[in-house]
ChimeraX commands (.cxc) that place a marker at each C-alpha (Angstrom):
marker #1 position -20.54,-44.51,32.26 radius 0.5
marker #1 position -23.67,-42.17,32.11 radius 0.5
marker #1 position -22.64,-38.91,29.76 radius 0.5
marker #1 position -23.74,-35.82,31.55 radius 0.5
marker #1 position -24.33,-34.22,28.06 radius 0.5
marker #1 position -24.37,-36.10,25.22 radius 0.5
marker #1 position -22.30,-35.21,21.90 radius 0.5
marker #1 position -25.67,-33.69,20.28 radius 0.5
marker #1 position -26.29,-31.46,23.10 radius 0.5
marker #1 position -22.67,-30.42,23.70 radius 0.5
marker #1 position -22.71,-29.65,19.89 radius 0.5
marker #1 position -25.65,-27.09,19.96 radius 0.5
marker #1 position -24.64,-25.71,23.54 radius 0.5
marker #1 position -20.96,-24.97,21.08 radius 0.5
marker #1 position -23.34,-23.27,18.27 radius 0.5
marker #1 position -25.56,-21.78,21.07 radius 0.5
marker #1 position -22.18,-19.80,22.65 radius 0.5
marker #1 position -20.73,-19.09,19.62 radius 0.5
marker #1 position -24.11,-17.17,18.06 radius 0.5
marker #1 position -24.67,-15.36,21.12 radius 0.5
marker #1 position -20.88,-14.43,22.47 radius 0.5
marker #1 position -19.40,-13.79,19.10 radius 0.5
marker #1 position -16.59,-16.22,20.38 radius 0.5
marker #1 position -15.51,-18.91,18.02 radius 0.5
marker #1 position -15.16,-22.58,18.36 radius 0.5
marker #1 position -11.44,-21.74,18.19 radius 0.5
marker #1 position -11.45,-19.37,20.95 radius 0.5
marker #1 position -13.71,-21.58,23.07 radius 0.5
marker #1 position -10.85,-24.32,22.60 radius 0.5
marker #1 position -8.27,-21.51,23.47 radius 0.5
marker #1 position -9.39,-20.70,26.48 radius 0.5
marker #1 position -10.34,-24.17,27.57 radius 0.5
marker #1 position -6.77,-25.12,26.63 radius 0.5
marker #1 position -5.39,-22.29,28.99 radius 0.5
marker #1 position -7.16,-23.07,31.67 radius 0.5
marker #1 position -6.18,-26.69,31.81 radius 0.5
marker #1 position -1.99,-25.46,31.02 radius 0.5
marker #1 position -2.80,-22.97,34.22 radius 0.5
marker #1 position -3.78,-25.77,36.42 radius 0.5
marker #1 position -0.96,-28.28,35.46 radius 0.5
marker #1 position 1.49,-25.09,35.57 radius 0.5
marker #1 position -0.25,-24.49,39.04 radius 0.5
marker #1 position 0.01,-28.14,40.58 radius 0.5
marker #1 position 4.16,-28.33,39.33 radius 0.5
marker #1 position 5.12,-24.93,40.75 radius 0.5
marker #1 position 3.43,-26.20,43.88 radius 0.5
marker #1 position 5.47,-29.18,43.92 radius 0.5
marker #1 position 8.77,-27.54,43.17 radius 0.5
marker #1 position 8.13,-25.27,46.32 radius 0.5
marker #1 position 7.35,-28.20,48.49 radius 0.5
marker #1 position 10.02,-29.92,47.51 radius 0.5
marker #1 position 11.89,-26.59,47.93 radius 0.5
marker #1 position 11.08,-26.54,51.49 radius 0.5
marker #1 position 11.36,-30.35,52.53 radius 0.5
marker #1 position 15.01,-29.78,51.21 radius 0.5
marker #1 position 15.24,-26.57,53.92 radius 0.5
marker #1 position 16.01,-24.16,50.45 radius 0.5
marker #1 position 13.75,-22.07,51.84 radius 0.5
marker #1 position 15.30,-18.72,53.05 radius 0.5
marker #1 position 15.04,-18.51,57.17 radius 0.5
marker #1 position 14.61,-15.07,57.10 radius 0.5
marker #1 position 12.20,-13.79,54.30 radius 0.5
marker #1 position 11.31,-10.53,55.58 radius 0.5
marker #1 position 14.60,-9.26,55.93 radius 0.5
marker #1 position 16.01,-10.47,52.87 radius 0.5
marker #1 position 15.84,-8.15,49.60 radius 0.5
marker #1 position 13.44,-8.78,46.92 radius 0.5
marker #1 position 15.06,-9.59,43.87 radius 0.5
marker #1 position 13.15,-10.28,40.72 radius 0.5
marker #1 position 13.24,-14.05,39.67 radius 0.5
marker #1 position 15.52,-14.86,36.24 radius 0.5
marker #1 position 13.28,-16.77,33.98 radius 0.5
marker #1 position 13.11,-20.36,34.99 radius 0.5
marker #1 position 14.11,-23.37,32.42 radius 0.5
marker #1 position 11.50,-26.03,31.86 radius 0.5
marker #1 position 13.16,-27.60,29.14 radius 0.5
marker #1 position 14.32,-30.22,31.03 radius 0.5
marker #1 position 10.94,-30.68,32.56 radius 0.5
marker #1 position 8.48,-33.39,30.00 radius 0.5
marker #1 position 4.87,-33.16,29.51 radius 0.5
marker #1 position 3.00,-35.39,27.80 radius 0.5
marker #1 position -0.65,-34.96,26.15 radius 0.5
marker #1 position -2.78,-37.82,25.17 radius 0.5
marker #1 position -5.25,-36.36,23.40 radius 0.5
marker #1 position -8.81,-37.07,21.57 radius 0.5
marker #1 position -9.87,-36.43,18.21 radius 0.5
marker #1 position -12.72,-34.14,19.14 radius 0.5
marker #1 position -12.97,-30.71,20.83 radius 0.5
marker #1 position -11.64,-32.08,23.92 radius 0.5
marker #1 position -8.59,-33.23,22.26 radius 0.5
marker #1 position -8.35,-29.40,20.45 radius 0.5
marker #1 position -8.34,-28.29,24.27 radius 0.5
marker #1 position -5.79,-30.66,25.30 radius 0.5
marker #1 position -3.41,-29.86,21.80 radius 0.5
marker #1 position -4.46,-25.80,23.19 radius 0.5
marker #1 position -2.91,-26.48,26.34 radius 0.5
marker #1 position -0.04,-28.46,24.48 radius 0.5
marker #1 position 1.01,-25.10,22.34 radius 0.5
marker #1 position 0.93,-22.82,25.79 radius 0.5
marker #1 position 2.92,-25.52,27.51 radius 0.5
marker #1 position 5.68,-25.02,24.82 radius 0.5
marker #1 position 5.63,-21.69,24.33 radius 0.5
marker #1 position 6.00,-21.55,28.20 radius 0.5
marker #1 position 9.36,-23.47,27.49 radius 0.5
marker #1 position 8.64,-26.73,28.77 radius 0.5
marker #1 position 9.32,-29.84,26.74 radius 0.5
marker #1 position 6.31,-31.20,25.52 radius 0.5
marker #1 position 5.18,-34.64,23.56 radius 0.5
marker #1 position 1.80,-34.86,22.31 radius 0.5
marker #1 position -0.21,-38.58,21.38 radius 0.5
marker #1 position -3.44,-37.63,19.27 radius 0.5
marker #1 position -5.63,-40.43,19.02 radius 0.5
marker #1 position -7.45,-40.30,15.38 radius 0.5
marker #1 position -10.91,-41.13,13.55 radius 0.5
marker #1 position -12.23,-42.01,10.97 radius 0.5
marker #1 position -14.05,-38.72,10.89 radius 0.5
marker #1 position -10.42,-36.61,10.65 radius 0.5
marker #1 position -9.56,-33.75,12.39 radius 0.5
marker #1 position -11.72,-30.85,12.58 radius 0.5
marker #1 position -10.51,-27.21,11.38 radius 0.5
marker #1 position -9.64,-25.87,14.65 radius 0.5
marker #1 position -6.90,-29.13,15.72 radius 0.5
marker #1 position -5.78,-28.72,12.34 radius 0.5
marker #1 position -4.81,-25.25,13.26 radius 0.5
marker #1 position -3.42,-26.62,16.24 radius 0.5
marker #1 position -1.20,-29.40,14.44 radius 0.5
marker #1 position 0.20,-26.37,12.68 radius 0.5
marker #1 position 0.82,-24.18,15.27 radius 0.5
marker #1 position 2.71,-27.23,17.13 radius 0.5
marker #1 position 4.58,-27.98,14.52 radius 0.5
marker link #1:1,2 radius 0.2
marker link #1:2,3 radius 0.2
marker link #1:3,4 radius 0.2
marker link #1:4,5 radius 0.2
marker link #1:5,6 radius 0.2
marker link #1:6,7 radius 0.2
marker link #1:7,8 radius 0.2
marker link #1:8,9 radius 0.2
marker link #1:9,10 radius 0.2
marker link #1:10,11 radius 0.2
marker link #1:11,12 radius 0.2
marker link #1:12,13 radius 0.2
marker link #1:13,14 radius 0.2
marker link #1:14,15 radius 0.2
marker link #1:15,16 radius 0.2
marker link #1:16,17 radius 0.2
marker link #1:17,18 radius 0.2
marker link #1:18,19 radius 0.2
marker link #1:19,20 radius 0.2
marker link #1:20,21 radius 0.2
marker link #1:21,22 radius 0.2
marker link #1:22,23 radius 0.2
marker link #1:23,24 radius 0.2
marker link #1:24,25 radius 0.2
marker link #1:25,26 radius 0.2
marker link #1:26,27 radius 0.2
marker link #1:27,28 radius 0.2
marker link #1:28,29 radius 0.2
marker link #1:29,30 radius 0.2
marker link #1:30,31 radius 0.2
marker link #1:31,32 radius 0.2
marker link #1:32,33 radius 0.2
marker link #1:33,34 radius 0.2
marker link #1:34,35 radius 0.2
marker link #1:35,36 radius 0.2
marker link #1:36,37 radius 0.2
marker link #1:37,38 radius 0.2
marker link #1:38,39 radius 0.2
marker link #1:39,40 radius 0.2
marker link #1:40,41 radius 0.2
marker link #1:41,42 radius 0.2
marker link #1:42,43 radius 0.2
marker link #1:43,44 radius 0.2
marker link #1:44,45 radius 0.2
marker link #1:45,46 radius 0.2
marker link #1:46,47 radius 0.2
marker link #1:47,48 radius 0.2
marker link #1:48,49 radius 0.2
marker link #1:49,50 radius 0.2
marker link #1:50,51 radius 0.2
marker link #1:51,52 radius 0.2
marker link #1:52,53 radius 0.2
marker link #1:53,54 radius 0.2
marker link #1:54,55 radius 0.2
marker link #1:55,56 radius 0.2
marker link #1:56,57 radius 0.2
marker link #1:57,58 radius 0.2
marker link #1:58,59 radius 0.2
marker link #1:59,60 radius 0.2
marker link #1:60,61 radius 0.2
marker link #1:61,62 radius 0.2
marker link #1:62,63 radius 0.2
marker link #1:63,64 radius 0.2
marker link #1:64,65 radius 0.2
marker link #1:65,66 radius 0.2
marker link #1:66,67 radius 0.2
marker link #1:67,68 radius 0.2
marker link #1:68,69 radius 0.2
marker link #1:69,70 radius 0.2
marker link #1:70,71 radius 0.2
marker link #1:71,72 radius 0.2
marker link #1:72,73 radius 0.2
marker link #1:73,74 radius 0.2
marker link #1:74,75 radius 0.2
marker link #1:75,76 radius 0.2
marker link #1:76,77 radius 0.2
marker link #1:77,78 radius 0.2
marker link #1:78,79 radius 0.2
marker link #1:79,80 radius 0.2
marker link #1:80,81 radius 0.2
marker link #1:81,82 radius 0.2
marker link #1:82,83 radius 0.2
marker link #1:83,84 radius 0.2
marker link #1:84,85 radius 0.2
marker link #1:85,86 radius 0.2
marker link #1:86,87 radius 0.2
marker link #1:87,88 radius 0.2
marker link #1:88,89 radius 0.2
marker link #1:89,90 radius 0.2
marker link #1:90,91 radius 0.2
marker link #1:91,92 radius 0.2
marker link #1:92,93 radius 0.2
marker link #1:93,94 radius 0.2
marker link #1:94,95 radius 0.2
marker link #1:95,96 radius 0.2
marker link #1:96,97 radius 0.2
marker link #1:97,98 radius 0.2
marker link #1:98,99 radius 0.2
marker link #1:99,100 radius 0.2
marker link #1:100,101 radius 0.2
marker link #1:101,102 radius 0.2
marker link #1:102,103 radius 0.2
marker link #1:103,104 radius 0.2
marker link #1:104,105 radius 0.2
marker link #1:105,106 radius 0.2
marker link #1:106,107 radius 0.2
marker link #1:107,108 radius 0.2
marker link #1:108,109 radius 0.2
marker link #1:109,110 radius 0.2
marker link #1:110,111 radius 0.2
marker link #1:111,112 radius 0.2
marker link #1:112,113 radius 0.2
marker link #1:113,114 radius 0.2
marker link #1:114,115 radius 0.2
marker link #1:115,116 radius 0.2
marker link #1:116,117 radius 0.2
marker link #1:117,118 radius 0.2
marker link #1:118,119 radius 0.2
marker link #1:119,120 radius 0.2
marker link #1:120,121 radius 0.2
marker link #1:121,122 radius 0.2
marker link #1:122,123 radius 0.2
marker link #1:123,124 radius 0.2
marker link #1:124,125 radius 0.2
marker link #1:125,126 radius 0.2
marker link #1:126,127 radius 0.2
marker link #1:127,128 radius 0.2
marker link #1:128,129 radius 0.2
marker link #1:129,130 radius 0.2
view
């Protein structure tokens, strides 16, 4: 495998953003974490509607039907799993973790560990998922 960064240069790109956006490492992780929930959110919904339509539950004639506003839709019965790092990436993958739960899905997360521990920001994580 040939690293496209390497963990020294990702690590001062990190302190680069976060002394010139005024974002923290946190909300770096944050939004990283939503974007990944977003896309797995993304690719299931897609999935539901083609299986929707394979199974002809589409309705025939959509423009003359009324609009009614969609109930809230129960994902507890749906199971994602994170496997997860001890690093930042892992923090992103525990981020996306804590959306997909509060989203209402059921959720199972494996963190892998080192010897180095868990930095601040997955610790805030463990404790949010707790």
């Amino acid at each position: 495998m040939i690293p496209i960064l390497t963990l020294a240069e990702m690590k001062e790109i990190e302190r680069r953003t976060t002394k010139d956006s005024g974002l923290t490492e946190y909300d770096m992780i944050l939004s990283a974490g939503e974007a990944v929930f977003e896309t797995i959110k993304n690719v299931l919904e897609q999935n539901e509607a083609e299986q929707d339509f394979e199974q002809g539950r589409m309705d025939e004639d959509v423009d003359e039907a009324p609009v009614e506003p969609k109930s809230p839709v129960d994902r507890s019965e749906e199971n994602l799993a994170f496997v997860c790092g001890p690093g930042h990436n892992g923090a992103d993958g525990l981020a996306a973790a804590l959306l997909a739960t509060q989203a209402g899905y059921s959720v199972v997360v494996y963190q892998f560990i080192s010897d180095r521990g868990f930095s601040s920001e997955t610790e805030k994580l463990h404790q949010q998922l707790a």
